[in-house]
DRENPA-3360 file (N, C-alpha, C; in nm, 2 decimals, always signed):
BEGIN
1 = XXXXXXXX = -1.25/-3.43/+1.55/-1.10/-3.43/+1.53/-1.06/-3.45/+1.39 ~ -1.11/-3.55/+1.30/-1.08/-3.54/+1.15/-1.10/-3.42/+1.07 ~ -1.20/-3.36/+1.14/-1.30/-3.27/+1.10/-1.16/-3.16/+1.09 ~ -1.08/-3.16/+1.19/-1.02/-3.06/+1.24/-0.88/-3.08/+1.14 ~ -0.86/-3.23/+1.08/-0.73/-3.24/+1.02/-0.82/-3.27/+0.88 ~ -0.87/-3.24/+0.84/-0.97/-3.23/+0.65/-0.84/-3.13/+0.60 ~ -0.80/-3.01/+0.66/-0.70/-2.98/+0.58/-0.56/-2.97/+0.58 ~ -0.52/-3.07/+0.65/-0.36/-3.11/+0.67/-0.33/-3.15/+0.50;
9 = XXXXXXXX = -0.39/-3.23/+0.43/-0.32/-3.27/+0.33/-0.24/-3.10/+0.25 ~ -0.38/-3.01/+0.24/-0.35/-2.86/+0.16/-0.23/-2.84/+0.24 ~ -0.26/-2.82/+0.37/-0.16/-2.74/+0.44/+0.06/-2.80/+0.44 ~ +0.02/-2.95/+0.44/+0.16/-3.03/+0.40/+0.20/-2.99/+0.26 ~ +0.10/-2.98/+0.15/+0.17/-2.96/+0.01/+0.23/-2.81/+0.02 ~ +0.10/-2.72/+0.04/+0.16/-2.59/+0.04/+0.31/-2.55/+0.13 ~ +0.28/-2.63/+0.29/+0.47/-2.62/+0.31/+0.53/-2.67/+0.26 ~ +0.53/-2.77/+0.20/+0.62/-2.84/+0.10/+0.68/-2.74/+0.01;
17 = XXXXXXXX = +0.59/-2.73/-0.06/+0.63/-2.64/-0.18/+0.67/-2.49/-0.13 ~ +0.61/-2.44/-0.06/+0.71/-2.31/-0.01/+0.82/-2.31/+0.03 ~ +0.84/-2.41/+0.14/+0.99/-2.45/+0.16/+1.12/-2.51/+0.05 ~ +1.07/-2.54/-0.04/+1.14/-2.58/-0.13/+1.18/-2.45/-0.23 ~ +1.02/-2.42/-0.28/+1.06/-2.23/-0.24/+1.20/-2.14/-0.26 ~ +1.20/-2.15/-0.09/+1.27/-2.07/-0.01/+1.40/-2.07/+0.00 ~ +1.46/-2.26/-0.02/+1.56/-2.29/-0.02/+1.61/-2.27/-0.13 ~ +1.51/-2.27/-0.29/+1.59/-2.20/-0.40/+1.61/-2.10/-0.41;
25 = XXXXXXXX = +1.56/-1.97/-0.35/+1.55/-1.85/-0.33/+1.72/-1.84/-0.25 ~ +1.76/-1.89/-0.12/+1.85/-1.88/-0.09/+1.96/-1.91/-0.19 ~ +1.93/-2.04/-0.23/+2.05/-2.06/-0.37/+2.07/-1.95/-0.44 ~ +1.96/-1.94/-0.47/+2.02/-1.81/-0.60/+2.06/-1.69/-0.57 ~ +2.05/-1.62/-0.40/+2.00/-1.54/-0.41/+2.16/-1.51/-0.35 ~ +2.23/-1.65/-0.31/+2.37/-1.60/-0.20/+2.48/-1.67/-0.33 ~ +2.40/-1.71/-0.47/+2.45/-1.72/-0.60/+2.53/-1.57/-0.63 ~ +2.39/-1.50/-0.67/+2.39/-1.36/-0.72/+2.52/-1.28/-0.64;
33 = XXXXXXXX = +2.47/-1.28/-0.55/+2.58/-1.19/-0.46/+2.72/-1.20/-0.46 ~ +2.79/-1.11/-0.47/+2.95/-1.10/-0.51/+3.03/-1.18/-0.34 ~ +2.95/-1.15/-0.23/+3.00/-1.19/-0.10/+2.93/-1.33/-0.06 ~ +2.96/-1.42/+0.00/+2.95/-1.55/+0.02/+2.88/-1.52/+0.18 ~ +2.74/-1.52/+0.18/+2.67/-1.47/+0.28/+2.71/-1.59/+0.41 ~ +2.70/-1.74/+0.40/+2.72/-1.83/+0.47/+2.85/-1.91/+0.50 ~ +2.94/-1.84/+0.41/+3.09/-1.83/+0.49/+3.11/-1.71/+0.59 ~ +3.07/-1.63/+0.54/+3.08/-1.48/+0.66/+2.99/-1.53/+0.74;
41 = XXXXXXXX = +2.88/-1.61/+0.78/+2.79/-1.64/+0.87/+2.91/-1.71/+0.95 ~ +2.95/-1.83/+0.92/+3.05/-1.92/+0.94/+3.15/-1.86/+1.06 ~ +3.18/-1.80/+0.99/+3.29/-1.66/+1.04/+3.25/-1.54/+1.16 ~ +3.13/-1.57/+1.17/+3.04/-1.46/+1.27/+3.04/-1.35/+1.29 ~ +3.01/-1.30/+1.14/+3.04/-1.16/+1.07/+2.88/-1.14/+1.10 ~ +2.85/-1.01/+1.20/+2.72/-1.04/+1.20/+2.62/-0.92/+1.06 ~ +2.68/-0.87/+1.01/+2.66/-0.81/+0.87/+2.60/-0.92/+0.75 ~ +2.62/-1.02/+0.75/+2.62/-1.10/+0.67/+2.47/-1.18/+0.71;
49 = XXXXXXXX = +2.48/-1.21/+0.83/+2.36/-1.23/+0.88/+2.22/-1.16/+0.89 ~ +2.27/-1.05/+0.87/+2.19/-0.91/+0.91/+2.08/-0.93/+0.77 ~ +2.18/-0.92/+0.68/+2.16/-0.87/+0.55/+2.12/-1.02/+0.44 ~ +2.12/-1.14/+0.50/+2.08/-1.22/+0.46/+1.94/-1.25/+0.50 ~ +1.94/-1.25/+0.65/+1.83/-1.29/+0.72/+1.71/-1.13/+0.66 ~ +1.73/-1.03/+0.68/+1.63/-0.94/+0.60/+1.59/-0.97/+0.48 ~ +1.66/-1.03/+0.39/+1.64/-1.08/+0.29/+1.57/-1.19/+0.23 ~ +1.54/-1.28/+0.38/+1.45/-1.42/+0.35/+1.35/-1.38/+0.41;
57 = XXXXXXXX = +1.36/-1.25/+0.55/+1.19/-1.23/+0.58/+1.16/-1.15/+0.46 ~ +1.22/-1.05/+0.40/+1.13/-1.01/+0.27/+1.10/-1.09/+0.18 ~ +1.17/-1.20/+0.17/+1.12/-1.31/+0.01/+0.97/-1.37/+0.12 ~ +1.01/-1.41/+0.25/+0.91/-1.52/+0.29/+0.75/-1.45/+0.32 ~ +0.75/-1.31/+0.35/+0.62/-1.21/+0.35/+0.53/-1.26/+0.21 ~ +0.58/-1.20/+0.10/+0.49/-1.23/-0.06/+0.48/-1.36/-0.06 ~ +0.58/-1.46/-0.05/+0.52/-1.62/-0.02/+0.42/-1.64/+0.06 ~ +0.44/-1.61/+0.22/+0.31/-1.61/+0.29/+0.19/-1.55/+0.19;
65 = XXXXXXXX = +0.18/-1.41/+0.16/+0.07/-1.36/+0.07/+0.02/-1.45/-0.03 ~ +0.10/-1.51/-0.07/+0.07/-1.60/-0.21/+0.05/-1.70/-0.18 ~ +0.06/-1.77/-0.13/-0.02/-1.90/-0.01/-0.17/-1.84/+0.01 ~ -0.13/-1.77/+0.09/-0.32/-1.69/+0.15/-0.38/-1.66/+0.04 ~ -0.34/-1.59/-0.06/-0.43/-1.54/-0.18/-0.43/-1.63/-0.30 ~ -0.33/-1.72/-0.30/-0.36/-1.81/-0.50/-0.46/-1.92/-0.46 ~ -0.48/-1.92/-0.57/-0.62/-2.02/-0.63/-0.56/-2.15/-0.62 ~ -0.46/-2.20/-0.66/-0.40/-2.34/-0.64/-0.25/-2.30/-0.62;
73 = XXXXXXXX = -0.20/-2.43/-0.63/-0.02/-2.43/-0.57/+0.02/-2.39/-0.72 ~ -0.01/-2.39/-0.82/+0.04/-2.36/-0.95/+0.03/-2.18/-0.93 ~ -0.07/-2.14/-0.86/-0.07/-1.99/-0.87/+0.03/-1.93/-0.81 ~ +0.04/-2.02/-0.69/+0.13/-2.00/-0.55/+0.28/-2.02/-0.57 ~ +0.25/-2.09/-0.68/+0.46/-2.05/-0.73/+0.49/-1.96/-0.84 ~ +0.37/-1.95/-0.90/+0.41/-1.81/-1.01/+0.39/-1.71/-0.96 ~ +0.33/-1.66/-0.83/+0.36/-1.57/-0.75/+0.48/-1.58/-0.69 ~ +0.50/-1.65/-0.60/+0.65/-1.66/-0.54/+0.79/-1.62/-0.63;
81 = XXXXXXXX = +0.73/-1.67/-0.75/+0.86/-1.67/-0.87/+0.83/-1.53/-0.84 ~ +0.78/-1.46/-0.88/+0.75/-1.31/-0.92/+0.82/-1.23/-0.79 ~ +0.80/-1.29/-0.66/+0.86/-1.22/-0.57/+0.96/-1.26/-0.54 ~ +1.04/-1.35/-0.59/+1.20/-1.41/-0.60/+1.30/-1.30/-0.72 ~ +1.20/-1.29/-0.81/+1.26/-1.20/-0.93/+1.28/-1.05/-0.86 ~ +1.12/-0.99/-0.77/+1.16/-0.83/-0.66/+1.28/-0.89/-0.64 ~ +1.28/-0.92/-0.56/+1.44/-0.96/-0.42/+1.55/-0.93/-0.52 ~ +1.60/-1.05/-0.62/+1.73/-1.01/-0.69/+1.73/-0.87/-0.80;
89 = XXXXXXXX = +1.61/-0.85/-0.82/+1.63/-0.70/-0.87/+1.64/-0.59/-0.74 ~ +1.58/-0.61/-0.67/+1.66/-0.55/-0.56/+1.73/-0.54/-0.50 ~ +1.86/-0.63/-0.47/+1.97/-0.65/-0.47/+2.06/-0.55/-0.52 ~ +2.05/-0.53/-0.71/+2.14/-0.43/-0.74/+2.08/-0.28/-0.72 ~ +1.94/-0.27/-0.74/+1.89/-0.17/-0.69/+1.99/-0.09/-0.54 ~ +1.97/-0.21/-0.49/+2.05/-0.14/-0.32/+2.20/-0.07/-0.38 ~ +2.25/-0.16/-0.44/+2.39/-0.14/-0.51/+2.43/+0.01/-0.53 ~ +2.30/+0.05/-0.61/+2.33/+0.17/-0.65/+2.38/+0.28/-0.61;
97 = XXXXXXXX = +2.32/+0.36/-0.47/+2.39/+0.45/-0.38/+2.50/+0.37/-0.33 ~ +2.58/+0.30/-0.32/+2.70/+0.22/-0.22/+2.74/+0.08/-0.33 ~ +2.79/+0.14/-0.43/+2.84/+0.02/-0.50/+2.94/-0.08/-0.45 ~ +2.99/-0.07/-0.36/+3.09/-0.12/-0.28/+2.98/-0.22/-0.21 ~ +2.88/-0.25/-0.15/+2.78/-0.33/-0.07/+2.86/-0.43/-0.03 ~ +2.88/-0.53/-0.10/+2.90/-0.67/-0.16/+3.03/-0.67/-0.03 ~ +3.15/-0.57/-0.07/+3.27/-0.58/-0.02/+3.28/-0.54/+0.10 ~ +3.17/-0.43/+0.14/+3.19/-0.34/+0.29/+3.10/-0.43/+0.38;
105 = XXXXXXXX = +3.00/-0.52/+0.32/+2.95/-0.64/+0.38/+3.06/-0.74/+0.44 ~ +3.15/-0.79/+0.34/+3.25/-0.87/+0.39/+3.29/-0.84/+0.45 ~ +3.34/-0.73/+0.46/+3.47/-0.65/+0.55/+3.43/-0.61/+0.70 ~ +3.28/-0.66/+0.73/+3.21/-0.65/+0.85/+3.12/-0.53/+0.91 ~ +3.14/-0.42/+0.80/+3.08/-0.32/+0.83/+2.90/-0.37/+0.83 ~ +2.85/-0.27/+0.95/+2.69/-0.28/+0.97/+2.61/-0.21/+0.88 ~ +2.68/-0.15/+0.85/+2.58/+0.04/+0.81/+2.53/-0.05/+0.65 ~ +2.61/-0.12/+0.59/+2.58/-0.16/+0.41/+2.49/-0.30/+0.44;
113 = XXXXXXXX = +2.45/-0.37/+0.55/+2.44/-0.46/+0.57/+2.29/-0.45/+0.62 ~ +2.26/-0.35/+0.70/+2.14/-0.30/+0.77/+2.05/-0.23/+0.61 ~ +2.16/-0.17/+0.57/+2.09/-0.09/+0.44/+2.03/-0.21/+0.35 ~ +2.11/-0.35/+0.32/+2.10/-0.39/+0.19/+1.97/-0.46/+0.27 ~ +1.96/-0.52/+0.40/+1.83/-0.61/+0.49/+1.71/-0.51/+0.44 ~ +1.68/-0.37/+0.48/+1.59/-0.32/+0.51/+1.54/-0.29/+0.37 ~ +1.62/-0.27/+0.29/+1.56/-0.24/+0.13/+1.47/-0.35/+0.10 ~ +1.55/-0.51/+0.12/+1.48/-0.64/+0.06/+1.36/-0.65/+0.21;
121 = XXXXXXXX = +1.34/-0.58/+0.27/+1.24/-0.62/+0.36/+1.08/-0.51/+0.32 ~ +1.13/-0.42/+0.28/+1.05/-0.29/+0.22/+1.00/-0.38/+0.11 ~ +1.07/-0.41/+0.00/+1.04/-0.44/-0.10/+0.93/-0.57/-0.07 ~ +0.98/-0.67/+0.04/+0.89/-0.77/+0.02/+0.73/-0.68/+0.11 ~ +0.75/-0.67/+0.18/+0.61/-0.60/+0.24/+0.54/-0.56/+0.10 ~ +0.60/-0.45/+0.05/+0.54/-0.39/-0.06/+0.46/-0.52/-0.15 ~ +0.55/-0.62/-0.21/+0.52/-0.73/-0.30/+0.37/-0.80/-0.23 ~ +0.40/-0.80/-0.08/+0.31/-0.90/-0.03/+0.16/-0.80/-0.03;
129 = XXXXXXXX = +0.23/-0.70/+0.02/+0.05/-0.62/+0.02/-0.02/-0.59/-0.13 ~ +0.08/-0.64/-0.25/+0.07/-0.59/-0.41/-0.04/-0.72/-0.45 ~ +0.04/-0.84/-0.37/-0.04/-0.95/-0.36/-0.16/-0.93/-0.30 ~ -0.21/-0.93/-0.18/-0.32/-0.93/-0.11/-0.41/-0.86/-0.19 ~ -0.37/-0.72/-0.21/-0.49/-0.64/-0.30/-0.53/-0.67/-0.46 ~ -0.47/-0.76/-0.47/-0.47/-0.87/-0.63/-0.65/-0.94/-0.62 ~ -0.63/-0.99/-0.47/-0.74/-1.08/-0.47/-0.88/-0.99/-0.49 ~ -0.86/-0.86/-0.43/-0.97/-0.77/-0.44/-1.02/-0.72/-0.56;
137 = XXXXXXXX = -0.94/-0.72/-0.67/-0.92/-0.68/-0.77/-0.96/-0.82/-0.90 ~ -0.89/-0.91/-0.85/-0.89/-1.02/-0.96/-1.04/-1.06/-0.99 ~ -1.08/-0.99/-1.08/-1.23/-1.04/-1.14/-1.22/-1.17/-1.21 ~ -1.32/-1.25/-1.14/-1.32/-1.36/-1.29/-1.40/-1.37/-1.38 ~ -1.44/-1.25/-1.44/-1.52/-1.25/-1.56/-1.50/-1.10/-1.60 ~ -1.51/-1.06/-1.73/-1.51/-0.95/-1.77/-1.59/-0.89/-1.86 ~ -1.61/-0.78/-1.83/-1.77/-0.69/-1.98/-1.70/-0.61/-2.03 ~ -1.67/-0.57/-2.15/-1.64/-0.40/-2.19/-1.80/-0.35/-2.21;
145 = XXXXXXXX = -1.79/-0.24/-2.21/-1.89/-0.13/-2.22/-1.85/+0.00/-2.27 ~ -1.89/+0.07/-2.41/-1.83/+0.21/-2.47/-1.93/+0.29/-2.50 ~ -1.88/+0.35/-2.53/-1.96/+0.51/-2.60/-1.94/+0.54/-2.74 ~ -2.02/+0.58/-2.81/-1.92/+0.64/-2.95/-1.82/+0.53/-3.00 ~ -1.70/+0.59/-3.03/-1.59/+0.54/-3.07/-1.58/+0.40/-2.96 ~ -1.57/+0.43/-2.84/-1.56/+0.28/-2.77/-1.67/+0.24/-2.79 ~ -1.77/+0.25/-2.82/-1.86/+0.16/-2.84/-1.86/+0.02/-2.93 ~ -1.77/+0.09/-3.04/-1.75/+0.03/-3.17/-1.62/-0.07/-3.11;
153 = XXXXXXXX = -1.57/-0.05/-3.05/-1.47/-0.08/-2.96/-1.47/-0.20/-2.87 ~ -1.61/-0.20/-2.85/-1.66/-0.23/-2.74/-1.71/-0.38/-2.83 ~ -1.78/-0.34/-2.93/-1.81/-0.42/-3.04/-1.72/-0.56/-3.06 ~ -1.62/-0.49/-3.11/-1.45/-0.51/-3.18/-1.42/-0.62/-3.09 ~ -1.46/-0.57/-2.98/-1.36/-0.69/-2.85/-1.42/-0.80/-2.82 ~ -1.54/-0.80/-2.88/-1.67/-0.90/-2.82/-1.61/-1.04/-2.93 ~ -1.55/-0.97/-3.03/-1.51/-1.08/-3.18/-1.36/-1.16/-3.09 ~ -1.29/-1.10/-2.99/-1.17/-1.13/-2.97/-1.15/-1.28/-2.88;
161 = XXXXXXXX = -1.08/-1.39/-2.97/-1.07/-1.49/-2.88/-1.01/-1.48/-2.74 ~ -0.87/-1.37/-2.78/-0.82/-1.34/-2.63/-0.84/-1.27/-2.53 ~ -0.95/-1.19/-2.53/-1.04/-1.13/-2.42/-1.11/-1.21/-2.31 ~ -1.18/-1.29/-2.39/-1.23/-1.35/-2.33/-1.39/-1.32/-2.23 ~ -1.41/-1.23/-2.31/-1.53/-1.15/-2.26/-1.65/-1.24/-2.19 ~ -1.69/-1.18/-2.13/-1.85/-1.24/-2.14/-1.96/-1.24/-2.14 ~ -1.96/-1.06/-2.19/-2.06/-0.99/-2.26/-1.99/-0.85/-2.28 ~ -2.06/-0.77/-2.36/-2.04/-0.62/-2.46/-2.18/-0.56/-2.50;
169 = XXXXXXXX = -2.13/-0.41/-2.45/-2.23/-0.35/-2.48/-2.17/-0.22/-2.56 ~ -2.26/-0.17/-2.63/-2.22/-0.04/-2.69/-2.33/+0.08/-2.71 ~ -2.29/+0.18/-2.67/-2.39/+0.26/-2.69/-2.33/+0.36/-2.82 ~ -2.44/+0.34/-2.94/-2.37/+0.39/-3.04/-2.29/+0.40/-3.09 ~ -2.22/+0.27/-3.11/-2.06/+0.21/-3.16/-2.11/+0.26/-3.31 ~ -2.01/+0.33/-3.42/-2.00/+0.37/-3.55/-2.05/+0.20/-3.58 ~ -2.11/+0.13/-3.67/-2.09/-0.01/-3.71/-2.02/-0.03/-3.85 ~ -1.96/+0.04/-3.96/-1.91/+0.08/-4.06/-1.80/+0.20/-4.01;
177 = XXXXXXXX = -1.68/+0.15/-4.11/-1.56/+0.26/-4.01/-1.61/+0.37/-4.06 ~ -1.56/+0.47/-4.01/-1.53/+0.61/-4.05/-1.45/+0.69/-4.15 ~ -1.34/+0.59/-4.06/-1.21/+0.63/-4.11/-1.11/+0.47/-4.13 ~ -1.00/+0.49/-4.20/-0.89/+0.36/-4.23/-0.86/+0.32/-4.10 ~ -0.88/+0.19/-4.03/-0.79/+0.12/-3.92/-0.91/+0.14/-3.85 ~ -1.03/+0.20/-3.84/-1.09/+0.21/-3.71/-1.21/+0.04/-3.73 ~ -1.22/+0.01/-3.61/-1.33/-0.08/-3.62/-1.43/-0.06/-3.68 ~ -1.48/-0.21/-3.73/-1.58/-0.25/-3.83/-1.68/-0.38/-3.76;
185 = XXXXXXXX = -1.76/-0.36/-3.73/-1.85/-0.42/-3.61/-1.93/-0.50/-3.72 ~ -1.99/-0.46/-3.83/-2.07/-0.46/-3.89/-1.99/-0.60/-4.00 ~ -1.85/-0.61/-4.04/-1.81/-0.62/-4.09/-1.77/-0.79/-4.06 ~ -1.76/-0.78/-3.90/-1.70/-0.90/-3.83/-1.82/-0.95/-3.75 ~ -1.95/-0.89/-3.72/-2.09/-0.95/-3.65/-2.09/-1.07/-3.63 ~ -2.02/-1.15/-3.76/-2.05/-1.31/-3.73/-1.94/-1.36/-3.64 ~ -1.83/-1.29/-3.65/-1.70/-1.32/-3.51/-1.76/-1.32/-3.38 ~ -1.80/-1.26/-3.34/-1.89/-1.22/-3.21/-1.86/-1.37/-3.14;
193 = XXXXXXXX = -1.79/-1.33/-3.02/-1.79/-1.43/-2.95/-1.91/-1.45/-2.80 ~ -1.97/-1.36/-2.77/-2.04/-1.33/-2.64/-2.16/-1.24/-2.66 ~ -2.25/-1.22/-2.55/-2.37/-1.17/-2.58/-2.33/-1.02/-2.57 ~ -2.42/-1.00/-2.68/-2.42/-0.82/-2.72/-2.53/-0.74/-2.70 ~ -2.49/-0.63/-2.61/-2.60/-0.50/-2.57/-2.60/-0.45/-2.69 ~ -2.64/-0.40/-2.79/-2.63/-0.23/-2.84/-2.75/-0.16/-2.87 ~ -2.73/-0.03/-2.85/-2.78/+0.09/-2.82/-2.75/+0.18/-2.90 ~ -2.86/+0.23/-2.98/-2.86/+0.37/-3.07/-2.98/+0.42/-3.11;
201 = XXXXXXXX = -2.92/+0.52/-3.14/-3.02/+0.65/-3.18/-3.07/+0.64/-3.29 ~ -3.24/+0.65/-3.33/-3.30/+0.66/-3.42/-3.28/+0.74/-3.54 ~ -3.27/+0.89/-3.43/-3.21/+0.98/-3.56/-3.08/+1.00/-3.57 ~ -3.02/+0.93/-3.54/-2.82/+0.93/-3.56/-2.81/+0.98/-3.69 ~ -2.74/+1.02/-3.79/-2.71/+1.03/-3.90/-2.53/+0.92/-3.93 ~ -2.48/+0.95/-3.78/-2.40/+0.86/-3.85/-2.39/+0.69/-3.83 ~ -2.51/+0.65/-3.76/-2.52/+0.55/-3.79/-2.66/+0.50/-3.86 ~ -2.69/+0.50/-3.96/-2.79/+0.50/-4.02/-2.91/+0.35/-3.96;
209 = XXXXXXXX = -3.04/+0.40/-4.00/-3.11/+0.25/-3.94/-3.08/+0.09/-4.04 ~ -3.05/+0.11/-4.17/-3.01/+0.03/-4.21/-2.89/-0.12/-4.18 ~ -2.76/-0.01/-4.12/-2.68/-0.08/-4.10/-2.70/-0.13/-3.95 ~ -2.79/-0.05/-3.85/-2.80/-0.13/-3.73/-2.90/-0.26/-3.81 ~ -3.02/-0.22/-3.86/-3.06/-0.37/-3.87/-3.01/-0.53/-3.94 ~ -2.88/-0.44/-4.02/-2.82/-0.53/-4.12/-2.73/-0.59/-3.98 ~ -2.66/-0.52/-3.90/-2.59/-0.59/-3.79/-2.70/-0.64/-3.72 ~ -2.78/-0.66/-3.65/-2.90/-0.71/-3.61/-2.89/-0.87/-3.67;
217 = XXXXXXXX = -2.92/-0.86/-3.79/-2.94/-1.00/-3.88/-2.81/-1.08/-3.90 ~ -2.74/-1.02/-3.91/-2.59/-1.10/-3.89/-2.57/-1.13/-3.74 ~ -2.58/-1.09/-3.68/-2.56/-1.13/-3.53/-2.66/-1.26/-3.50 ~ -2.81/-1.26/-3.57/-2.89/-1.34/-3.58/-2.85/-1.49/-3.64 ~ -2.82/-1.45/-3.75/-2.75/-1.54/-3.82/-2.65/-1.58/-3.79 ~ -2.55/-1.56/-3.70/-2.43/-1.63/-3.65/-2.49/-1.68/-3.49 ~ -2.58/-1.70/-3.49/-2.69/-1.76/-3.33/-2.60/-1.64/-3.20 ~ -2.52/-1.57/-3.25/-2.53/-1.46/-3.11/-2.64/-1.43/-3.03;
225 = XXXXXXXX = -2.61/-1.45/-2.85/-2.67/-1.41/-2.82/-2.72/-1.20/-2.79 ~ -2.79/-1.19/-2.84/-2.78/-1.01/-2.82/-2.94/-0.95/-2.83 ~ -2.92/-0.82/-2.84/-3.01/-0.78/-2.79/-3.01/-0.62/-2.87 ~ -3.05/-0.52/-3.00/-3.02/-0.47/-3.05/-3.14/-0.36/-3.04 ~ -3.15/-0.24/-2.95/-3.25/-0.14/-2.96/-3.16/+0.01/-3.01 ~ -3.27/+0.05/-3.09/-3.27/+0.20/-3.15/-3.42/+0.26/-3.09 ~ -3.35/+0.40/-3.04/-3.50/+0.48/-2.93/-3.50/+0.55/-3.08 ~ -3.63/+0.61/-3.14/-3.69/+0.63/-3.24/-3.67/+0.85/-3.19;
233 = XXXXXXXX = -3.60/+0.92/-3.31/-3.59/+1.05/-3.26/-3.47/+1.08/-3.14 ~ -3.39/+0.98/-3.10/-3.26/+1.03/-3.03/-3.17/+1.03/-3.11 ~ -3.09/+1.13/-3.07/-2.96/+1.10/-3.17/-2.84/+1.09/-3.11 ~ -2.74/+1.08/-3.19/-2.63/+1.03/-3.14/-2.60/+1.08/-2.99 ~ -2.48/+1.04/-2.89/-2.50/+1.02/-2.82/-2.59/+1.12/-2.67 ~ -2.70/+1.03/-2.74/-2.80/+1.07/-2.62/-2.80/+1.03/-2.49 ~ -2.72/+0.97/-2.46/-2.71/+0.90/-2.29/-2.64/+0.95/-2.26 ~ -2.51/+1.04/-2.29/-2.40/+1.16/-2.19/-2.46/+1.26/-2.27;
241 = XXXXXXXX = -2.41/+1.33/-2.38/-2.46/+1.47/-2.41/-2.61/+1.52/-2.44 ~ -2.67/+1.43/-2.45/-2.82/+1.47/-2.44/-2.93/+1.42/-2.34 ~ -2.82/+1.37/-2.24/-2.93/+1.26/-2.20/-3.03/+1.35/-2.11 ~ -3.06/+1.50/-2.06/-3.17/+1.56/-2.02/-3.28/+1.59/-2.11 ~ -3.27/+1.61/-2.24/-3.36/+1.60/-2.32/-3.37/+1.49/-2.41 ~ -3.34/+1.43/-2.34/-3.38/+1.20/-2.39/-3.35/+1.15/-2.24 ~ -3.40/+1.23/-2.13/-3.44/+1.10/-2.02/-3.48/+0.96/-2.01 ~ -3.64/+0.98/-2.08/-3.63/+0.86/-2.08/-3.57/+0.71/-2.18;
249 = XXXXXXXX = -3.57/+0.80/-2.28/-3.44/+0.69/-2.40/-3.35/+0.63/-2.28 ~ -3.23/+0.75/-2.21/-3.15/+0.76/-2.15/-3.18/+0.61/-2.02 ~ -3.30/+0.66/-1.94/-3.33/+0.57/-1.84/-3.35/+0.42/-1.89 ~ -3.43/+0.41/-2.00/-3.45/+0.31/-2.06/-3.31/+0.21/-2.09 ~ -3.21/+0.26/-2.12/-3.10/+0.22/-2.18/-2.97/+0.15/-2.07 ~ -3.02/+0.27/-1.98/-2.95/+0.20/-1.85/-3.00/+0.06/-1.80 ~ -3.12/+0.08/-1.77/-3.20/-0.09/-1.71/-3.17/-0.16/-1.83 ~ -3.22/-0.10/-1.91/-3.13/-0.27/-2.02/-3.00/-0.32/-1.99;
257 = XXXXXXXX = -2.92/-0.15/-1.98/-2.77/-0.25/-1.96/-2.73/-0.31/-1.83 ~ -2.85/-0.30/-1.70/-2.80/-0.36/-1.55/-2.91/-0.48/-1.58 ~ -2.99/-0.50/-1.66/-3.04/-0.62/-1.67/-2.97/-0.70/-1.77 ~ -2.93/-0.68/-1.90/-2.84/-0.79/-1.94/-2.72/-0.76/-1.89 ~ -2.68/-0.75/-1.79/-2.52/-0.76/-1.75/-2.58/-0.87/-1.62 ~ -2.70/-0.80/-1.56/-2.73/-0.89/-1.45/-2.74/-1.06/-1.52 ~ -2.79/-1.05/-1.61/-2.85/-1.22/-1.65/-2.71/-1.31/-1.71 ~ -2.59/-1.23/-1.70/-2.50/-1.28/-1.79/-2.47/-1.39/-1.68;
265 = XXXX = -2.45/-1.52/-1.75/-2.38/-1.62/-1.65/-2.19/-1.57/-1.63 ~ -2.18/-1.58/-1.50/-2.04/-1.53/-1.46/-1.96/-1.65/-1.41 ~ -1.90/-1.74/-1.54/-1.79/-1.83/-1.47/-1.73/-1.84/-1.33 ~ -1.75/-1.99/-1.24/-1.67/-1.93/-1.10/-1.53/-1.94/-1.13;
% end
């Protein structure tokens, strides 16, 4: 039996806090509105009820979602917020074909009343299933990986405190720009925040073997974790445009990159 109430405490805060929720959602939401949805209730306008009550099952759908899917109650109200914000942008949205809503609501008509319900009920379905597929989606860790230009790119991002990476690979990132504004890998090596794949071609011309080993040694010297191979006679990019005549470079390059992506520790 305890066993069976271990999660009453979760389950009391989370209704707590959804219901509190819901009751500001109604505040604001019969705020916004030009018609006074709970005097017309009062009054037993049943348009008002129509169009109010559609309105709380669409806000209360993405709340449920956001209950089921956040990580804590702090996630679970910045979701909610987010689908409090749909609702009253939806609201004027409805407005638009039938600017009159607000008034022909009061006045008891069905037709503005069924319209304004069914829009905020679409909208929350929509929100709540936008939610659910969040969870499927929401990675908690992230890699870049580029080619060429992204490669260097790929480099670039590894330096970035706001990424947050937790590893980078590049296959033949330029390491010296090219051109004005393009990344400089070579430049920032010691920024490197995360462990680094890279990958290039021996015979590249545009990235010469010097500057890979000069980034090598800086990366060294700033204790980066990485891992720095050049296949001897491939040239630039040999893993998409040449990779039938550099198979094995090509093959090689991949197992490196599903083995250091495999070893990376992945924050839970």
């Amino acid at each position: 039996m305890f066993a069976t109430l271990a999660g009453l405490p979760a389950f009391l805060a989370y209704f707590c806090v959804s219901l509190v929720i819901v009751v500001g959602y109604l505040y604001l939401y019969t705020r916004i509105t030009p018609h006074d949805e709970f005097e017309l209730i009062r009054r037993n306008v049943p348009g008002a009820a129509i169009s109010l009550g559609l309105s709380l099952l669409g806000f209360s759908l993405p709340v449920g979602s956001a209950i089921a899917h956040a990580a804590n109650i702090v996630d679970c109200i910045v979701w909610s917020l987010i689908a409090l914000a749909v609702q009253l942008v939806v609201f004027f949205i409805a407005r638009i074909p039938v600017p009159d809503l607000s008034k022909r609501i009061a006045a008891g008509e069905l037709a503005p009343a069924i319209w304004l319900g069914l829009v905020s009920l679409a909208a929350g379905i929509l929100s709540a299933a936008s939610m659910a597929l969040r969870e499927r989606t929401d990675a908690s860790a992230a890699v870049t990986v580029g080619f060429c230009f992204g490669g260097s790119q790929s480099f670039a991002a590894a330096t970035s405190p706001d990424l947050e990476l937790v590893a980078a690979v590049g296959f033949y990132g330029r390491l010296v720009p090219a051109r004005e504004g393009a990344p400089a890998p070579l430049e920032h090596a010691r920024e490197t925040r995360c462990p680094l794949l890279g990958l290039f071609g021996g015979a590249d011309p545009a990235i010469p073997g010097d500057e890979v080993e000069a980034f090598d040694r800086a990366l060294d010297e700033a204790g980066v974790e990485h891992e720095i191979v050049s296949y001897p006679g491939a040239p630039h990019s040999f893993f998409d445009r040449a990779q039938a005549e550099h198979a094995q470079a090509s093959e090689d390059a991949w197992r490196r990159v599903l083995a250091f992506l495999g070893a990376v520790a992945v924050p839970a």
